[in-house]
Each structure stands twice: as C-alpha cells, then as structure tokens.
N, C-alpha and C positions, 0 to 999 in steps of 0.2 A: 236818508235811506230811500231809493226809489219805492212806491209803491208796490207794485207786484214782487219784490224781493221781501217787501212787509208783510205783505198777506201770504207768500208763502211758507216763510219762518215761522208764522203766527201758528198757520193753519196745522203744521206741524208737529210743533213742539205742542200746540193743544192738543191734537188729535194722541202722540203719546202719551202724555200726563192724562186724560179721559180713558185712553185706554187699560193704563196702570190701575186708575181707583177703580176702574170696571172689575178686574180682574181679582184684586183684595176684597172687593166687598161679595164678590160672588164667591169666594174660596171662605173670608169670614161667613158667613149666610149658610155655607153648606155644613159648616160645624157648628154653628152659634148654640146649638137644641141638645147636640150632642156634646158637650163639650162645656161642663160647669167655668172651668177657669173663666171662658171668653166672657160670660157674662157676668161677674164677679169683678175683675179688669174694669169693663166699658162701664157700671156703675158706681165702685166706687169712684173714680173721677168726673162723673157725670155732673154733679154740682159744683165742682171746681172750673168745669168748661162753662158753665152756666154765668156762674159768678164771672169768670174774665169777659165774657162777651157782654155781661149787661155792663161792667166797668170800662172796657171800651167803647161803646155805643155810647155810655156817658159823655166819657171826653172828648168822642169826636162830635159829639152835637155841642158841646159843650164848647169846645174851639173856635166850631162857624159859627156860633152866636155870637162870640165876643170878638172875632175879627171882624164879623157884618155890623158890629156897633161901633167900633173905631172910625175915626173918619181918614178918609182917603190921602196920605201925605205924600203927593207924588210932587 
C-alpha cells in the first residue's frame, strides 16, 4: 500500500474511532453522579477487567521471554 493512501486511512479511521470514545465518555461523565445504575455496572466488573489485564500482561511477557531464550533456527 502506497504511503500516503496509509496515512490517510490511518488518520481517518483513527480520528473516528477517538471521536466516538470522545463522545461515550462525555454523554457517560454527564450522567455518572446522577444515575446509580452507571456506577454499579462499571464496578461490579471492575476487578474482572483488572484481573484479565494483569493475565494478559503475564502471558505476553511471559511469551517474549521464552521465544528470546530459544535459540535462533533459521
């Protein structure tokens, strides 16, 4: 793919996707205080998002260690 067809796909499809979560978390944020359910929601899951992220940072450190100990079979 030519470069400038990369970077403007990029720039694009980022600049929506940024603009979306702009927009959720400003619409969440203006109800959060008003509105029991949201924060009832976003905590009980709060330690289950916790927990998969320190499980995946495990195994991806866990990964590059043991392929940077393998020796090179090229």
């Amino acid at each position: 793919m030519p470069r400038l067809r990369f970077h403007i796909y990029t720039s694009l499809g980022s600049l929506t996707w940024y603009t979306c979560l702009a927009y959720v978390g400003m619409k969440l944020g203006e109800r959060w205080h008003t509105d029991p359910r949201l924060e009832q929601i976003f905590h009980r899951y709060h330690l289950v998002v916790e927990i998969a992220l320190a499980v995946a940072l495990i195994w991806f450190v866990g990964s590059h260690l043991n392929r940077a100990r393998q020796p090179d079979s090229v």
